[in-house]
GUNULUM-577944 format. One record per residue (C-alpha): residue number from 1; chain; x, y, z. Coordinates in steps of 0.25 Angstrom, whole numbers. Layout:
N
+-----+----+-------+-------+-------+
!   i ! ch !    px !    py !    pz !
+-----+----+-------+-------+-------+
! NUM !  A !     X !     Y !     Z !
...
+-----+----+-------+-------+-------+
This chain:
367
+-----+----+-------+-------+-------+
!   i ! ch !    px !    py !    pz !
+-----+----+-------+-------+-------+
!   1 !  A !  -110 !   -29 !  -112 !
!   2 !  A !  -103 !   -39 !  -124 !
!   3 !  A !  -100 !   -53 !  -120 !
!   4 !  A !   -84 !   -49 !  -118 !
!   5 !  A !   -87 !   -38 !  -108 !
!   6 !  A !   -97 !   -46 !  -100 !
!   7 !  A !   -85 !   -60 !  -101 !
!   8 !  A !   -74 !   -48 !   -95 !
!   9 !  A !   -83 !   -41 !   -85 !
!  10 !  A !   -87 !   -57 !   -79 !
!  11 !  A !   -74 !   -59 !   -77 !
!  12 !  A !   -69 !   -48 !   -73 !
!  13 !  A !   -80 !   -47 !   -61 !
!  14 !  A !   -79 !   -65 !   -58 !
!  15 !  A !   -64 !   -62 !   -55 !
!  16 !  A !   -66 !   -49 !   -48 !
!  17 !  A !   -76 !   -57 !   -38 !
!  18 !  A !   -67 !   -67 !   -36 !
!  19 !  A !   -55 !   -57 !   -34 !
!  20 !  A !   -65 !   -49 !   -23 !
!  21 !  A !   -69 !   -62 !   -15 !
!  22 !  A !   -56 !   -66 !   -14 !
!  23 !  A !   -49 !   -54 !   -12 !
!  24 !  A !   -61 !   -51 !    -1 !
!  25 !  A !   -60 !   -65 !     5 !
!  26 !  A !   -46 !   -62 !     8 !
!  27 !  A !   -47 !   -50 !    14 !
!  28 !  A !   -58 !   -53 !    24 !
!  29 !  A !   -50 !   -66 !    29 !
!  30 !  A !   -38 !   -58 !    32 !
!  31 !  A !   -47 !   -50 !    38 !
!  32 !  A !   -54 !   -58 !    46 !
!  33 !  A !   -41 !   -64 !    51 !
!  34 !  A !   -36 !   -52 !    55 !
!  35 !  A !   -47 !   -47 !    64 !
!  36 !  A !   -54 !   -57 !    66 !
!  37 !  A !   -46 !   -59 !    81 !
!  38 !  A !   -50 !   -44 !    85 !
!  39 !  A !   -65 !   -46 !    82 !
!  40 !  A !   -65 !   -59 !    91 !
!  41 !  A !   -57 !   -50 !   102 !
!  42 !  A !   -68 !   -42 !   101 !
!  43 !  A !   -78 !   -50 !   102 !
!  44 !  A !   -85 !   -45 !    89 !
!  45 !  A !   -96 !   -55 !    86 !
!  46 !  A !   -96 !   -63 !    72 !
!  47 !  A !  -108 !   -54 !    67 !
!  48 !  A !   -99 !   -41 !    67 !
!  49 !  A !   -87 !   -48 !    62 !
!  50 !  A !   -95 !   -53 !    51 !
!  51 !  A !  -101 !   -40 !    48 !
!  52 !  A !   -86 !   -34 !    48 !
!  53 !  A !   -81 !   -42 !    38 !
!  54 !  A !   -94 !   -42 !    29 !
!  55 !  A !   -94 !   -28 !    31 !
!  56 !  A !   -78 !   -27 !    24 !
!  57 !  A !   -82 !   -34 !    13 !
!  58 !  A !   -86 !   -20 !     4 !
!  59 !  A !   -75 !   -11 !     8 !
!  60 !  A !   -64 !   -26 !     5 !
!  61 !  A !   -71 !   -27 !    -8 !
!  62 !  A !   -69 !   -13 !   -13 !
!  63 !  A !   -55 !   -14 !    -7 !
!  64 !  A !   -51 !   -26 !   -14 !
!  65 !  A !   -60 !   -22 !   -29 !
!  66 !  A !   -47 !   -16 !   -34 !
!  67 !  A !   -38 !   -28 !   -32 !
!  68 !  A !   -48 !   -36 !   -35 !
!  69 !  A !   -52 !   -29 !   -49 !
!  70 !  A !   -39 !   -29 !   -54 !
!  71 !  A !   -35 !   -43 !   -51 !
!  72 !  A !   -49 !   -46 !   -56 !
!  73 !  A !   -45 !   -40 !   -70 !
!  74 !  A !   -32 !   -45 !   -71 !
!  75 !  A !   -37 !   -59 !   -69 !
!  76 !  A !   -48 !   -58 !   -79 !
!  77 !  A !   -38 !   -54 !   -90 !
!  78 !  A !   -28 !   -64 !   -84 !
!  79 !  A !   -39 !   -75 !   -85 !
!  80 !  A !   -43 !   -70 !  -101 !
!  81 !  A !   -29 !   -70 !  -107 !
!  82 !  A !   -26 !   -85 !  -100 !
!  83 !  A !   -38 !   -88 !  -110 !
!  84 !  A !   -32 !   -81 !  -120 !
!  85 !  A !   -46 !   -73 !  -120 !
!  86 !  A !   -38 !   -58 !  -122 !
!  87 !  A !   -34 !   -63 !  -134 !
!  88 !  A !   -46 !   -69 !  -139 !
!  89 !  A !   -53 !   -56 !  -137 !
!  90 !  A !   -42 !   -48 !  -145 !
!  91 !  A !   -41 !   -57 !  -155 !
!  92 !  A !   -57 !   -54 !  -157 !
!  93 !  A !   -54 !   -39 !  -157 !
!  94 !  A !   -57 !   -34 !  -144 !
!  95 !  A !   -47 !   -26 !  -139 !
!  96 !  A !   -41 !   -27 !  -124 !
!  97 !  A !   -48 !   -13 !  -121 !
!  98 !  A !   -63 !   -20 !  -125 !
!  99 !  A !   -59 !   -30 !  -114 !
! 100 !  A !   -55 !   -20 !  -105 !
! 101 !  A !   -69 !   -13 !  -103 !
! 102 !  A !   -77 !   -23 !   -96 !
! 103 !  A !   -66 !   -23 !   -86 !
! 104 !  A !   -67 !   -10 !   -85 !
! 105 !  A !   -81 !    -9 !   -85 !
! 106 !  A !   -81 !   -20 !   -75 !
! 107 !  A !   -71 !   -12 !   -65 !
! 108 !  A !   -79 !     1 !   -67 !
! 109 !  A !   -92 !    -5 !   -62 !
! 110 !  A !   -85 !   -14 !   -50 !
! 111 !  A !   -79 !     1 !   -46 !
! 112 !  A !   -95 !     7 !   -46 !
! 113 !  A !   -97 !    -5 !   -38 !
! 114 !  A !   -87 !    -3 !   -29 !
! 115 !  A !   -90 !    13 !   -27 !
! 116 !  A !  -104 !    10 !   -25 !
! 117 !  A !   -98 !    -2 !   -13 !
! 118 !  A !   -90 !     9 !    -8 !
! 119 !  A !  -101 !    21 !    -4 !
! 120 !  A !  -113 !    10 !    -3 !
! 121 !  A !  -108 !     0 !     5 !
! 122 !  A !   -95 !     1 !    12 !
! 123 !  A !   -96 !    13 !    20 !
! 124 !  A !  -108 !     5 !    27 !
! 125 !  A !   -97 !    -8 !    28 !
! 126 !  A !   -87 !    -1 !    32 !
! 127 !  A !   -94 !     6 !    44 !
! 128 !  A !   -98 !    -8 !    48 !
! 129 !  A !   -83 !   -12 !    47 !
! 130 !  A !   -78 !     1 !    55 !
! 131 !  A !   -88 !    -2 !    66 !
! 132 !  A !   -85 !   -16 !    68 !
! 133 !  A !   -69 !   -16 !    66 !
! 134 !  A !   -67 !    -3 !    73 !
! 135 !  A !   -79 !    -1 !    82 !
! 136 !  A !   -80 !   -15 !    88 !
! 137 !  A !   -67 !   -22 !    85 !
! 138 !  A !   -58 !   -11 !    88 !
! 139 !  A !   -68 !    -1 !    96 !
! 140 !  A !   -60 !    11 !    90 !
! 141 !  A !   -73 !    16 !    82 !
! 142 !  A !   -83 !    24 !    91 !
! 143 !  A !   -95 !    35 !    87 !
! 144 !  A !   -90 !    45 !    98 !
! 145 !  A !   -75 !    44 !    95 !
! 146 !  A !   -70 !    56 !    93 !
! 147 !  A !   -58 !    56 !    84 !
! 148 !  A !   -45 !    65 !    79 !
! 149 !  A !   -47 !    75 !    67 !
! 150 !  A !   -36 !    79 !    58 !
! 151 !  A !   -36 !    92 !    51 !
! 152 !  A !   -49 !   101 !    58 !
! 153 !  A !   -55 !   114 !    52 !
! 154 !  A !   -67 !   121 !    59 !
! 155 !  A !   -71 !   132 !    53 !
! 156 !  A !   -79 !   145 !    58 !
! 157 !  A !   -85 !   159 !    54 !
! 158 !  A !   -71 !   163 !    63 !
! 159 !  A !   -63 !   152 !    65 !
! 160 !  A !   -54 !   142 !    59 !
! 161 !  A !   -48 !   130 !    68 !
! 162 !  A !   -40 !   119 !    62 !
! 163 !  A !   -34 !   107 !    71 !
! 164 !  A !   -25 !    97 !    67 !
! 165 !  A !   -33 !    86 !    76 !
! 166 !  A !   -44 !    87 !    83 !
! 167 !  A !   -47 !    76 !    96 !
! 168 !  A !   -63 !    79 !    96 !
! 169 !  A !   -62 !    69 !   108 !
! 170 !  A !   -53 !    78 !   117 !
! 171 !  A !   -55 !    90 !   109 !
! 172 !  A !   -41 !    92 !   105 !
! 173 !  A !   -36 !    98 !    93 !
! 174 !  A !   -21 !   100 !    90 !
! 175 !  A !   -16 !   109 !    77 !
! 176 !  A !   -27 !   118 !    81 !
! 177 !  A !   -26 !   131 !    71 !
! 178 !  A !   -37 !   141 !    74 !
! 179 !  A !   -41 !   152 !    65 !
! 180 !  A !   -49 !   165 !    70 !
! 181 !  A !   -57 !   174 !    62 !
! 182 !  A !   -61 !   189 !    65 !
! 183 !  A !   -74 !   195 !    61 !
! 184 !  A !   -68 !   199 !    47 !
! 185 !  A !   -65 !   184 !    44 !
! 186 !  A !   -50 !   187 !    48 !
! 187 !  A !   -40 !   180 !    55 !
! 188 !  A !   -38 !   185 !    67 !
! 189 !  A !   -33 !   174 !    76 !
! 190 !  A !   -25 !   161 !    73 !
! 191 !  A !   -20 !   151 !    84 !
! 192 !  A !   -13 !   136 !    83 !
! 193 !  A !   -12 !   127 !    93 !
! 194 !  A !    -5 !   114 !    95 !
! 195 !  A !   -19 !   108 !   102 !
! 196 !  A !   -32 !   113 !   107 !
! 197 !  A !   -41 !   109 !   116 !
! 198 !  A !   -57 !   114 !   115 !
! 199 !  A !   -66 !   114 !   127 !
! 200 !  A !   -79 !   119 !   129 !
! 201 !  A !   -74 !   133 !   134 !
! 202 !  A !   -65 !   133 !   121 !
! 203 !  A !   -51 !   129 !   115 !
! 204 !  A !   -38 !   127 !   123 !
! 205 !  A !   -27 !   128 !   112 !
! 206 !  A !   -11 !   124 !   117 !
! 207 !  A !     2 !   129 !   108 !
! 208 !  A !    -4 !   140 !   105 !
! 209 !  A !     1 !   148 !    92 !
! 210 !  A !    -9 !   161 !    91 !
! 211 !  A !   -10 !   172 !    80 !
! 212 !  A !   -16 !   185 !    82 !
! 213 !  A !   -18 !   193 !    68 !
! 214 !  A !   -18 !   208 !    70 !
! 215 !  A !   -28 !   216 !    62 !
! 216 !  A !   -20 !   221 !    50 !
! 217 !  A !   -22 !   235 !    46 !
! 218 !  A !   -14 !   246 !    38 !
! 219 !  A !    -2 !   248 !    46 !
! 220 !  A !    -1 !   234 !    53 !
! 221 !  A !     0 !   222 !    42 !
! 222 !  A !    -8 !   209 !    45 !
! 223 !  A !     0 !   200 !    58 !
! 224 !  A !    -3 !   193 !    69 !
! 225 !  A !     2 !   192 !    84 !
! 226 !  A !     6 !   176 !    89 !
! 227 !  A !     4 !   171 !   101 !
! 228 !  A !    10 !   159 !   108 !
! 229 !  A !     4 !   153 !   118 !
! 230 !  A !     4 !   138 !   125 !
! 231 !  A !   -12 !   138 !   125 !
! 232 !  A !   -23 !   147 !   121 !
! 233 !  A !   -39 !   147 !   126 !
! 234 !  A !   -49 !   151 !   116 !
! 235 !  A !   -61 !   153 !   125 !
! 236 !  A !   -75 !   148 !   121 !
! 237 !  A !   -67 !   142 !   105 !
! 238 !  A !   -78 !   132 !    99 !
! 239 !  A !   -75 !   116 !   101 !
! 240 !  A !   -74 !   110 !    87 !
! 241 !  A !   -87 !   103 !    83 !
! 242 !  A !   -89 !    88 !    88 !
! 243 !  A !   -89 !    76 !    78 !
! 244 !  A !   -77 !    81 !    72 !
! 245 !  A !   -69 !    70 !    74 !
! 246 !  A !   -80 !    60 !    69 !
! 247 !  A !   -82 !    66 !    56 !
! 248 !  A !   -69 !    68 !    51 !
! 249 !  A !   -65 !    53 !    54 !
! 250 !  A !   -78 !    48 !    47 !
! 251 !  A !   -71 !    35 !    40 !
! 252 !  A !   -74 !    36 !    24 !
! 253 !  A !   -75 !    22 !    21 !
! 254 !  A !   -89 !    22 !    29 !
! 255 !  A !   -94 !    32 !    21 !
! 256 !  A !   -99 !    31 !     6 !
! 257 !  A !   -96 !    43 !    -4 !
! 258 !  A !  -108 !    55 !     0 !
! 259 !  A !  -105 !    52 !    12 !
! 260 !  A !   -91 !    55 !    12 !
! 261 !  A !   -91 !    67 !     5 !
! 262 !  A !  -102 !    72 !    17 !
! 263 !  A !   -94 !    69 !    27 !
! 264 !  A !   -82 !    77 !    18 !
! 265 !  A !   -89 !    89 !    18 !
! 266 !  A !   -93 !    90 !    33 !
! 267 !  A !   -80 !    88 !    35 !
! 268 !  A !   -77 !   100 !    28 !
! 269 !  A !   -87 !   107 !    34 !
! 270 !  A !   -82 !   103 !    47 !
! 271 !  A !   -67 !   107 !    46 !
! 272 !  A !   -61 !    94 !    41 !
! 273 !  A !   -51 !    92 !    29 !
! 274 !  A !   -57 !    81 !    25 !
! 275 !  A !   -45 !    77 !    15 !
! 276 !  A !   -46 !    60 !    19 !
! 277 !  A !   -61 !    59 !    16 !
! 278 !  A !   -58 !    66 !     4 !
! 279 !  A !   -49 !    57 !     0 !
! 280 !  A !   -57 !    46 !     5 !
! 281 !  A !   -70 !    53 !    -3 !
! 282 !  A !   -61 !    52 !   -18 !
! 283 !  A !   -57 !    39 !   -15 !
! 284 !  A !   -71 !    32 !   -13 !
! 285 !  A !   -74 !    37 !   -29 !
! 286 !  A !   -59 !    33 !   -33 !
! 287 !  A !   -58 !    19 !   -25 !
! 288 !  A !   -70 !    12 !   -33 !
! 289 !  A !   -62 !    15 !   -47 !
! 290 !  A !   -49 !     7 !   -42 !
! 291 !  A !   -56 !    -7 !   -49 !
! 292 !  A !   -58 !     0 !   -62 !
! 293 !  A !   -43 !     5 !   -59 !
! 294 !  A !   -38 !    -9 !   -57 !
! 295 !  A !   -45 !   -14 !   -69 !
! 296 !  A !   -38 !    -2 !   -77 !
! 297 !  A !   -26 !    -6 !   -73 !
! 298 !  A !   -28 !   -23 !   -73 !
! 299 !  A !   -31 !   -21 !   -87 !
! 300 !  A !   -19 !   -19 !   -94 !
! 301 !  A !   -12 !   -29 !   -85 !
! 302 !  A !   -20 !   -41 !   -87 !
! 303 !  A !   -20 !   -37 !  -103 !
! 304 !  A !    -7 !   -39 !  -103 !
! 305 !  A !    -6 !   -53 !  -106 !
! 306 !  A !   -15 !   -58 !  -118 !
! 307 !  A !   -12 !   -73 !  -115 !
! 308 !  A !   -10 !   -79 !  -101 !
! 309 !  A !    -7 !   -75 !   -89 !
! 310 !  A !    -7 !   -78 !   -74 !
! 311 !  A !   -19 !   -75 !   -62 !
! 312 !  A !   -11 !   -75 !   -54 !
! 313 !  A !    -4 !   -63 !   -58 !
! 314 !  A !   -16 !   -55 !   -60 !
! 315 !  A !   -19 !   -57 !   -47 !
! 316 !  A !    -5 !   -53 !   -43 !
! 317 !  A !    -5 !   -40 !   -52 !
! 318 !  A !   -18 !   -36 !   -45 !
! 319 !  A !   -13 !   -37 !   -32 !
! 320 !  A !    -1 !   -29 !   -34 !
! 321 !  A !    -7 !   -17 !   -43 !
! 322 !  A !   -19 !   -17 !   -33 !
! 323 !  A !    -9 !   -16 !   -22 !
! 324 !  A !    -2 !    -3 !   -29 !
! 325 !  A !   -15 !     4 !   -32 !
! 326 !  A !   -20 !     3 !   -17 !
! 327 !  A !    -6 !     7 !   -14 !
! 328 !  A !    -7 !    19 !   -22 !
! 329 !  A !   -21 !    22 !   -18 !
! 330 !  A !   -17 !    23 !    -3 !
! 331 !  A !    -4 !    31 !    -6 !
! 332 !  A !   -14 !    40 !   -15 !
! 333 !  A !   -26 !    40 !    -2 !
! 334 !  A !   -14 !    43 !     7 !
! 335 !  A !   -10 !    56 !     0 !
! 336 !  A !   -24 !    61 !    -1 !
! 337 !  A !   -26 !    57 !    14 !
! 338 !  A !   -12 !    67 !    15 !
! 339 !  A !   -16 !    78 !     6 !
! 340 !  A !    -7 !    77 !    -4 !
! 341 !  A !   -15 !    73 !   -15 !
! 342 !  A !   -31 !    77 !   -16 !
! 343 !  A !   -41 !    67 !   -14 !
! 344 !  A !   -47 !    67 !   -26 !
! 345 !  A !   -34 !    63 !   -32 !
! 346 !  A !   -28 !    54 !   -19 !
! 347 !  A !   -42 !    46 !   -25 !
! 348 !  A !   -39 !    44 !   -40 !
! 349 !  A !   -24 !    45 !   -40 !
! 350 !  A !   -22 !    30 !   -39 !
! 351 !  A !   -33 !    26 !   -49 !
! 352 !  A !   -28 !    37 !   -59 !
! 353 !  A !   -15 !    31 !   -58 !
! 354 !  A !   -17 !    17 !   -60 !
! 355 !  A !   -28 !    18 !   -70 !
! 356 !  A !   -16 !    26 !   -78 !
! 357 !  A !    -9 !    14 !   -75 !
! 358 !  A !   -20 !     3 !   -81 !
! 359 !  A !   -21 !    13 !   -93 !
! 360 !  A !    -3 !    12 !   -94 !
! 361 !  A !    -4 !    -2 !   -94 !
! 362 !  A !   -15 !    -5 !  -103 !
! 363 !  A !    -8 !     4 !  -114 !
! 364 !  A !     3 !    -8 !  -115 !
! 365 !  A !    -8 !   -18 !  -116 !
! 366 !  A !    -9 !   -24 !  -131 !
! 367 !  A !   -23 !   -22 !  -136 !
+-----+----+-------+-------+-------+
């Protein structure tokens, strides 16, 4: 690494530490002042509250490596025109792309940093953190609770059910679709209804709209005969397996990478449409990459000016591009959440768009 590399990546990383631990010192006071009365009305000792707070500290510093990157870089190329240093180096024939790859460099290893935070350490800290704030502090976090499920395939040799929700706790479903299969592997039987109710002797279903499909032959084309009825018994109809509720609700955050992408597929096995974890699963690869974004499109802004300029005003331009890119980024998760845009892209979308931007900008920069 040449002497100018090793001068930009030391400054990059002192600013970017100084950035983080304020940022982070922030963050934890409003923090702590927010909740600090509901751990006292819960008589939470010091111990635990102390371990809450220690415990955030990963998950804050990836949340805040972004903001923290890009008002890191546009302070240290703020800080090397107001000494006039950007244009010693051009004078000396490096060009402003030569002083952009240690920055870069710098960014893409804080981003390995970060991914390596992200599936080592914080699905360990942020289980501590559910546990205390939600288990303790709130008591809304149990082993046995039971939980809704949205969106629920079973699927056997015969038979197909689909329900809307699923209550495992009272062993409701609502939306219920069953599909029935003869010994050919053809539908026979198709029945929907509003709710369900499964007991040990079977399923109770209520609103209930019931197809019969006639065995098609040469003089009778394929039909079917429907049935309305207000309820419907299907004697000795098999309860949906237990633990459903618990593993589709799994929270992603407490789980690193291999360990999301299990619990995906036994979703899948189970039934499940796992389309939020899948989103969740693209975005742990895409979020360690928003520094290297931010540095991408910090860059070009703080090579703007040659000569001068304000701190102040880095800080300022970091703060309001930082909030426009998580901003994107939760519009973005939200429409993969929704379905309306794949996962894979509801990931990268965002970092695609502003790394177009950074590379827009940095076209109109004056080598």
């Amino acid at each position: 690494m040449s002497i100018i590399s090793r001068y930009l990546a030391g400054l990059f990383f002192k600013h970017l530490a100084l950035c983080l631990t304020g940022f982070l010192t922030l963050y934890i006071v409003v923090d702590f002042v927010e909740k600090i009365s509901e751990f006292i009305s819960q008589e939470i000792p010091l111990s635990a509250i102390m371990l809450y707070f220690v415990a955030q500290i990963p998950n804050v510093l990836i949340l805040l490596a972004p903001v923290a990157t890009l008002a890191s870089v546009l302070i240290t190329l703020v800080l090397l025109a107001r000494n006039s240093e950007i244009v010693a180096f051009k004078g000396s024939g490096v060009s402003l792309f030569r002083l952009s790859r240690p920055l870069i460099f710098s960014a893409l290893l804080l981003s390995v940093i970060i991914f390596l935070i992200g599936n080592l350490i914080t699905p360990i800290t942020s289980k501590i953190v559910n546990e205390i704030w939600e288990g303790r502090v709130r008591n809304t976090r149990t082993l046995d609770s039971a939980q809704l499920v949205k969106d629920v395939w079973i699927k056997d040799v015969r038979l197909f059910e689909h329900f809307d929700t699923y209550d495992e706790a009272k062993s409701l479903a609502f939306g219920v679709t069953i599909l029935l299969l003869d010994e050919e592997l053809n539908l026979w039987r198709r029945l929907e209804g509003e709710r369900g109710f499964f007991s040990p002797y079977g399923l109770r279903l209520f609103g209930v709209k019931e197809k019969v499909y006639l065995p098609q032959t040469d003089q009778r084309p394929k039909s079917f005969q429907l049935n309305v009825s207000d309820e419907v018994f299907m004697a000795g109809h098999p309860i949906p397996p237990p633990g459903l509720g618990r593993h589709a609700d799994q929270r992603t955050e407490e789980m690193n990478f291999y360990a999301l992408a299990a619990a995906i597929s036994n979703l899948e096995a189970e039934g499940f449409n796992p389309l939020r974890q899948l989103v969740d699963l693209n975005f742990k690869f895409s979020n360690p990459f928003i520094s290297l974004i931010m540095v991408f499109v910090g860059i070009p802004i703080g090579f703007w000016r040659e000569k001068g300029g304000s701190i102040a005003l880095g800080l300022v331009l970091g703060l309001t591009l930082s909030f426009f890119y998580l901003v994107t980024q939760e519009i973005s998760r939200t429409m993969g959440y929704a379905g309306f845009l794949p996962p894979f892209m509801a990931a990268w979308l965002p970092n695609c768009f502003f790394c177009l931007i950074g590379l827009y900008f940095f076209s109109y920069v004056r080598q």
